[in-house]
Each structure stands twice: as structure tokens, then as C-alpha cells.
PDB file as gemmi writes it, atoms N, CA and C in Angstrom:
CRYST1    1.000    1.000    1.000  90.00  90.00  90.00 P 1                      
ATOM      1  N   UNK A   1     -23.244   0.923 -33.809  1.00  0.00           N  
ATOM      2  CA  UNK A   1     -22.270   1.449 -32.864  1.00  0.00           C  
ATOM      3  C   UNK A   1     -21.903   2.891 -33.217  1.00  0.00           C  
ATOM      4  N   UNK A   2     -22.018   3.329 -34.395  1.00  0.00           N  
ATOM      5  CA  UNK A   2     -21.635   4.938 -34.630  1.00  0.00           C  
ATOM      6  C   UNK A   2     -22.752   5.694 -34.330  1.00  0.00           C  
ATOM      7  N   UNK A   3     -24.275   5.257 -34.877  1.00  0.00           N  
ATOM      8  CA  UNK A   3     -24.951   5.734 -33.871  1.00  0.00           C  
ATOM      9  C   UNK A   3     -24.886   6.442 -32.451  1.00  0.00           C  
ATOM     10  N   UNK A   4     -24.156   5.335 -31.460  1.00  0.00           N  
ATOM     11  CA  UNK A   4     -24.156   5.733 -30.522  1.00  0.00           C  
ATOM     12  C   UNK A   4     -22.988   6.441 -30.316  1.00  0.00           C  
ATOM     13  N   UNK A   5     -22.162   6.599 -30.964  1.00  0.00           N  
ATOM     14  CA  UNK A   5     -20.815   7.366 -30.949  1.00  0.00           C  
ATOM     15  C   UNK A   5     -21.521   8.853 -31.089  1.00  0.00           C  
ATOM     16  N   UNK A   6     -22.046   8.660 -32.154  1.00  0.00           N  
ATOM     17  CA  UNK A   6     -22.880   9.968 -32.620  1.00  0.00           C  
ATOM     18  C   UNK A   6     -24.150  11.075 -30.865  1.00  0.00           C  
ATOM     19  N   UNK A   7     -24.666   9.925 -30.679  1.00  0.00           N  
ATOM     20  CA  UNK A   7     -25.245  10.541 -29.692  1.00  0.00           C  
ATOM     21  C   UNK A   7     -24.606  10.318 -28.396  1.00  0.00           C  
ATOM     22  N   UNK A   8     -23.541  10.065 -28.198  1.00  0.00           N  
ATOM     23  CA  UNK A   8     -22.493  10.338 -26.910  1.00  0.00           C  
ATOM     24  C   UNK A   8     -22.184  11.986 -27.189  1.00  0.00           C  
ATOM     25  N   UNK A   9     -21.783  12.094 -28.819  1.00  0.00           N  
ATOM     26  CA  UNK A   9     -20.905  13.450 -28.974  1.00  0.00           C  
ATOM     27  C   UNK A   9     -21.857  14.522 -29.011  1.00  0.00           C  
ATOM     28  N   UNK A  10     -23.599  14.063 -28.982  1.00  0.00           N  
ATOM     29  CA  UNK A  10     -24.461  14.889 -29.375  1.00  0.00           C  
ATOM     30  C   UNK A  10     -24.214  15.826 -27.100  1.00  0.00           C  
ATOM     31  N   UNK A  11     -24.782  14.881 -27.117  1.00  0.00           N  
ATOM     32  CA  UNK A  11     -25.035  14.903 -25.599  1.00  0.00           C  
ATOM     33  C   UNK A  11     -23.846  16.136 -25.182  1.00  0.00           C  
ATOM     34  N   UNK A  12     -22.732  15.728 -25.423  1.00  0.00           N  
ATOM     35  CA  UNK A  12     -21.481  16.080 -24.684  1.00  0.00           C  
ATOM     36  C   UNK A  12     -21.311  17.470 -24.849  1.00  0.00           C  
ATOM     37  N   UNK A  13     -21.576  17.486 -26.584  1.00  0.00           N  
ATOM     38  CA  UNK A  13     -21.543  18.520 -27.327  1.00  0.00           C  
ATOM     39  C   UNK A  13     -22.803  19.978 -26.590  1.00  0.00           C  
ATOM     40  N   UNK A  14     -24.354  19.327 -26.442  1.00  0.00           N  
ATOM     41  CA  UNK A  14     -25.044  20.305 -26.089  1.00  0.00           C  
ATOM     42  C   UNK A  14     -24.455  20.474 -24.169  1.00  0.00           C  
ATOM     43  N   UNK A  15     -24.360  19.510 -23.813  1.00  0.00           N  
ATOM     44  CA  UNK A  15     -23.568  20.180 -22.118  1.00  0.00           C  
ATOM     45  C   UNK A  15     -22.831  21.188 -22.032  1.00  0.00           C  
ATOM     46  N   UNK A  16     -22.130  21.162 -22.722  1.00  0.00           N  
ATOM     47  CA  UNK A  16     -20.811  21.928 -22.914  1.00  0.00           C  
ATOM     48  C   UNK A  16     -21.246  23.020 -23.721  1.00  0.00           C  
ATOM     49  N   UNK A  17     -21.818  23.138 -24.760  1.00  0.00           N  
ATOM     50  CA  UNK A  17     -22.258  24.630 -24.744  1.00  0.00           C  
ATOM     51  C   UNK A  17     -23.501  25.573 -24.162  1.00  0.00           C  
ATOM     52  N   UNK A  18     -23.875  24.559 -23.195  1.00  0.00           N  
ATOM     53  CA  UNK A  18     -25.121  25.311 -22.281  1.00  0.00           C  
ATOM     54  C   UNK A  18     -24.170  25.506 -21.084  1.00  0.00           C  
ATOM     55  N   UNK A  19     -23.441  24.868 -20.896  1.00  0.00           N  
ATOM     56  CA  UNK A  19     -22.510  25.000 -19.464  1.00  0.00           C  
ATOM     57  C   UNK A  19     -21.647  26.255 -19.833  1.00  0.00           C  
ATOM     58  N   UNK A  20     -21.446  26.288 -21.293  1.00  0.00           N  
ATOM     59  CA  UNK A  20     -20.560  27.981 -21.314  1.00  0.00           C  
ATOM     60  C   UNK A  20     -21.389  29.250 -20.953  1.00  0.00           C  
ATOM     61  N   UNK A  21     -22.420  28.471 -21.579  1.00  0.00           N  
ATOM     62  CA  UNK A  21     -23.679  29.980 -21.837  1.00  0.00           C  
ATOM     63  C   UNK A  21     -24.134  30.048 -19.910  1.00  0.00           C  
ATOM     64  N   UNK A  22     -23.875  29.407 -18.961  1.00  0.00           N  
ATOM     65  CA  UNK A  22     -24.708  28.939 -17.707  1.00  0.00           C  
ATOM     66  C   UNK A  22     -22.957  29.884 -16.967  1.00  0.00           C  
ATOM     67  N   UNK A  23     -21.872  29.804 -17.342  1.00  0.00           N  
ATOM     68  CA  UNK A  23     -20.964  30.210 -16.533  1.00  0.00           C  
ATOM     69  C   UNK A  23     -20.493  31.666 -16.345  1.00  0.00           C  
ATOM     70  N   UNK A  24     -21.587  32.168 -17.355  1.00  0.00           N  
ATOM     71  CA  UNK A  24     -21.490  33.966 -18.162  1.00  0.00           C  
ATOM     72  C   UNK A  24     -22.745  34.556 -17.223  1.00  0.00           C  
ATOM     73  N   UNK A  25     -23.164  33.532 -16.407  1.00  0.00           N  
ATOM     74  CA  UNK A  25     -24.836  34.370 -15.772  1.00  0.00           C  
ATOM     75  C   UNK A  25     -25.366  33.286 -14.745  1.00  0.00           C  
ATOM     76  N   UNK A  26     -25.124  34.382 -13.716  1.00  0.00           N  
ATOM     77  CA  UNK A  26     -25.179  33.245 -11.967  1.00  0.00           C  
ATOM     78  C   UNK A  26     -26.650  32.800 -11.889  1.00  0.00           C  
ATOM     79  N   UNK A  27     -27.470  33.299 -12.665  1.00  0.00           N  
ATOM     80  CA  UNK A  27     -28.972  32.502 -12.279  1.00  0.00           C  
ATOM     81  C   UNK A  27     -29.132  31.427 -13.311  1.00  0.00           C  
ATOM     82  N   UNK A  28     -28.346  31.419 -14.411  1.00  0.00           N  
ATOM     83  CA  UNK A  28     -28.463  30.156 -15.347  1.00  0.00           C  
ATOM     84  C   UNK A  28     -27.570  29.338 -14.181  1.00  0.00           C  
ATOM     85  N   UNK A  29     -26.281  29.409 -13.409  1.00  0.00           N  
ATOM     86  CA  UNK A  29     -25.357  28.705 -13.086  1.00  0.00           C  
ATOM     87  C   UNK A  29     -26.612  27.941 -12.172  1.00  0.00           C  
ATOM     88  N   UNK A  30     -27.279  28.431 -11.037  1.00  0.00           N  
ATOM     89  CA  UNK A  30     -28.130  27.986 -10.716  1.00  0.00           C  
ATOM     90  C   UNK A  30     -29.162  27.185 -10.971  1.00  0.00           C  
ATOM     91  N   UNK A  31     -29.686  27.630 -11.665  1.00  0.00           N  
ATOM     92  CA  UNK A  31     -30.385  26.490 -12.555  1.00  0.00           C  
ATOM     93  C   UNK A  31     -29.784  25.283 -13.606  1.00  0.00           C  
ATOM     94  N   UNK A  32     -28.317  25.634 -13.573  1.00  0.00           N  
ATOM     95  CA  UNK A  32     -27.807  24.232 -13.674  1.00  0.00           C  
ATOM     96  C   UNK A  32     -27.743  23.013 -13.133  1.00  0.00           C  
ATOM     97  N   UNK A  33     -27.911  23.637 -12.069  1.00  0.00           N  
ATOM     98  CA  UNK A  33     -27.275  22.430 -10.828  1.00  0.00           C  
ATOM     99  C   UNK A  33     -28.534  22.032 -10.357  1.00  0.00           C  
ATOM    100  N   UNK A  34     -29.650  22.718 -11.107  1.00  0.00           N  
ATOM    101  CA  UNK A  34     -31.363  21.893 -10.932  1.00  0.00           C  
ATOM    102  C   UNK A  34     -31.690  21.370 -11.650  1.00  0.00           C  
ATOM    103  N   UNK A  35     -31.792  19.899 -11.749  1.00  0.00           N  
ATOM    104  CA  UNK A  35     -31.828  19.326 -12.687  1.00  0.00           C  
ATOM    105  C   UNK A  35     -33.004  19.407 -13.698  1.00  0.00           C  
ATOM    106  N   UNK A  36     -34.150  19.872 -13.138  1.00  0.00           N  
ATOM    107  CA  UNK A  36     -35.295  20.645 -13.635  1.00  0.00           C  
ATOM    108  C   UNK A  36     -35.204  21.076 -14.640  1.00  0.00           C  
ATOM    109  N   UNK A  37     -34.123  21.969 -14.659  1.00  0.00           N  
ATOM    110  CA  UNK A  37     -33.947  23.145 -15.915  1.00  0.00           C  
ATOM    111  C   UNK A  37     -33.818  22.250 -17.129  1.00  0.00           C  
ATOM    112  N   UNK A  38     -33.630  21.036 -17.079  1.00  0.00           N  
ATOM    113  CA  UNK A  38     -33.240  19.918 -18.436  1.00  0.00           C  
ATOM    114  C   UNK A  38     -34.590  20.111 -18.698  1.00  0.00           C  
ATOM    115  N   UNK A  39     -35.846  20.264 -18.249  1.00  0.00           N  
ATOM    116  CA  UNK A  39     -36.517  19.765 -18.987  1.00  0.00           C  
ATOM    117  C   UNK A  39     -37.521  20.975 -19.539  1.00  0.00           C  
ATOM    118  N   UNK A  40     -37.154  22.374 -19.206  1.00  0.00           N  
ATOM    119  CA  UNK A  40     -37.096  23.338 -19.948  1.00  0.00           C  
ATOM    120  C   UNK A  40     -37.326  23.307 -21.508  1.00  0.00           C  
ATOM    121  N   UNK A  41     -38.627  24.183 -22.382  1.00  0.00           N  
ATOM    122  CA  UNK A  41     -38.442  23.632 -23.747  1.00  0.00           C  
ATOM    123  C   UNK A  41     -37.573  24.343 -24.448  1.00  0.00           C  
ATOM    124  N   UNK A  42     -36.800  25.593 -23.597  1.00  0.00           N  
ATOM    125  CA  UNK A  42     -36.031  26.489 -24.129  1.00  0.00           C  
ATOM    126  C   UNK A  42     -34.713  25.600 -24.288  1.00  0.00           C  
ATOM    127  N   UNK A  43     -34.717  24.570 -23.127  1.00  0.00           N  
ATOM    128  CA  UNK A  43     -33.369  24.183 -23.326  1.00  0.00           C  
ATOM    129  C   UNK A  43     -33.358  22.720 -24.518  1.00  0.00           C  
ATOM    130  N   UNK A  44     -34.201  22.080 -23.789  1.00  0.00           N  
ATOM    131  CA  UNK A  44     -34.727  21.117 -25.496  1.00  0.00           C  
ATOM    132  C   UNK A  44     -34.094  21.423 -26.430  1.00  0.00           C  
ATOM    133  N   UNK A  45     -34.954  22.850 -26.534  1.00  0.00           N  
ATOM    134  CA  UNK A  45     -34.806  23.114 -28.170  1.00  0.00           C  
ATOM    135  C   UNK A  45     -33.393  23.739 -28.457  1.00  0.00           C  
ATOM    136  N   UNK A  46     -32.204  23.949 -27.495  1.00  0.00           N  
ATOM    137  CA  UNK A  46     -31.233  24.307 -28.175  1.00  0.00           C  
ATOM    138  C   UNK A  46     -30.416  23.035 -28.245  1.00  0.00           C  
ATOM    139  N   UNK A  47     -30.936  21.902 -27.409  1.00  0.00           N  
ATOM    140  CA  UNK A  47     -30.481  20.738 -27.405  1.00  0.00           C  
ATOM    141  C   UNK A  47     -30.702  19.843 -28.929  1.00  0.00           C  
ATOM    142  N   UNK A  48     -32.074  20.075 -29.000  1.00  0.00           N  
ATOM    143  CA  UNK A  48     -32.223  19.323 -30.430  1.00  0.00           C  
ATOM    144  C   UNK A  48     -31.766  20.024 -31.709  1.00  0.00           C  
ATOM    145  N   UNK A  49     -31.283  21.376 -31.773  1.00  0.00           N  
ATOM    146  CA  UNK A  49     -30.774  21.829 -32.236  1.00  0.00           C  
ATOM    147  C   UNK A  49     -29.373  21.802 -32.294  1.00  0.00           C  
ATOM    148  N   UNK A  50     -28.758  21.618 -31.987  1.00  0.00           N  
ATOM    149  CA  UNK A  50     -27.056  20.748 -31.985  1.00  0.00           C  
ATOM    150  C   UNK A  50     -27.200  19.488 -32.489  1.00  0.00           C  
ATOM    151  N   UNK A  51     -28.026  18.831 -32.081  1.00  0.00           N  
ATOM    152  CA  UNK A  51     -28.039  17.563 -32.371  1.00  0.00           C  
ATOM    153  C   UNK A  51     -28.460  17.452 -33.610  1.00  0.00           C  
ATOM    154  N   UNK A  52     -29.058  18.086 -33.847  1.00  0.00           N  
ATOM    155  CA  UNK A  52     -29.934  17.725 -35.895  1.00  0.00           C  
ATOM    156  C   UNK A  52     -28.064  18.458 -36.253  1.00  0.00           C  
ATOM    157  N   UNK A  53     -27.472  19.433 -36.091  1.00  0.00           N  
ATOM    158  CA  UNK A  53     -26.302  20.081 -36.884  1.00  0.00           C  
ATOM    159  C   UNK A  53     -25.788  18.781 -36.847  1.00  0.00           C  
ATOM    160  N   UNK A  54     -25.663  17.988 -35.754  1.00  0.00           N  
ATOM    161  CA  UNK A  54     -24.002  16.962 -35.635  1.00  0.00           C  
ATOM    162  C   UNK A  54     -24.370  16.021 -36.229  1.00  0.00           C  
ATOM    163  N   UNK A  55     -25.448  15.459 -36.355  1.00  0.00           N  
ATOM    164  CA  UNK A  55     -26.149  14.649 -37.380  1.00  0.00           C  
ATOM    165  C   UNK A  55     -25.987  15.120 -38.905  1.00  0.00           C  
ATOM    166  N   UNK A  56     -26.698  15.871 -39.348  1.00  0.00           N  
ATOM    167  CA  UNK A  56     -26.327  16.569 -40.294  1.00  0.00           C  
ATOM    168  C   UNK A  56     -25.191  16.628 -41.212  1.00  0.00           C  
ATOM    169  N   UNK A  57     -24.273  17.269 -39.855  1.00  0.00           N  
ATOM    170  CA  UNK A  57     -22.686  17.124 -40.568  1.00  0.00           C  
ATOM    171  C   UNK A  57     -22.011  15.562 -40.438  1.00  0.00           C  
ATOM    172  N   UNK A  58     -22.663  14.875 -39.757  1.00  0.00           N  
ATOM    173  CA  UNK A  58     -22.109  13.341 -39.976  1.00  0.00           C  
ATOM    174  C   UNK A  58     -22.525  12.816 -40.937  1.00  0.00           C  
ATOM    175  N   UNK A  59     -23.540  12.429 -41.460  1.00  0.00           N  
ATOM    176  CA  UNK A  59     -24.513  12.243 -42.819  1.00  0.00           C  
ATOM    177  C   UNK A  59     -23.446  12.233 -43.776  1.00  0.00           C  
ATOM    178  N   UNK A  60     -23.684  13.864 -44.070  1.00  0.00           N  
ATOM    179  CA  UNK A  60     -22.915  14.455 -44.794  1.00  0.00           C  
ATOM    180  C   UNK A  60     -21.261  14.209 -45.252  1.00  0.00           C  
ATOM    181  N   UNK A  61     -20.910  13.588 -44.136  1.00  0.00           N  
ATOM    182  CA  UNK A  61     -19.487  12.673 -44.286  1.00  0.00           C  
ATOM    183  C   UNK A  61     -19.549  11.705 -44.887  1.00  0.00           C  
TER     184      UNK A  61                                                      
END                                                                             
């Protein structure tokens, strides 16, 4: 079950800082709202990149 606690906060965590970086620049805002852009490897990779940190720092707890 923390597992999944863990990857609720992973998830939430990379939305929310691609949605900041997407609200600073009207053609990212756009390509938000396509769901397409998820599967982007640019965006992946900043995705799996949050996610190894929040992992990481949970471990580490």
C-alpha cells in the first residue's frame, strides 16, 4: 500500500511540475491538453526523473 501511496505522489508530483513549466509558454499549454504530448520521450524522461528523486528520497527515509 505505500507503494502505491508512493506512485500516486509520483504521478501528481510530475503533473504539477510540467503543468507549471506548460503555463509559462502557450504552445506547451497546447500541447497539454493533447494528450499525445504524454507520450513524448522528452516528457518521459522528466517524468521518470521525479520519480527515481521521490523514490529515492523515500528509501532513504
Amino acid at each position: 500500500m505505500k507503494i502505491f501511496g508512493i506512485l500516486v505522489a509520483l504521478v501528481a508530483l510530475s503533473c504539477a511540475q510540467y503543468e507549471h513549466e506548460v503555463t509559462n509558454d502557450s504552445e506547451l499549454r497546447d500541447a497539454f491538453i493533447n494528450t499525445t504530448e504524454w507520450f513524448d520521450p522528452e516528457v518521459q524522461w522528466r517524468i521518470y526523473v521525479t520519480a527515481s528523486f521521490i523514490v529515492d528520497t523515500q528509501i532513504s527515509f
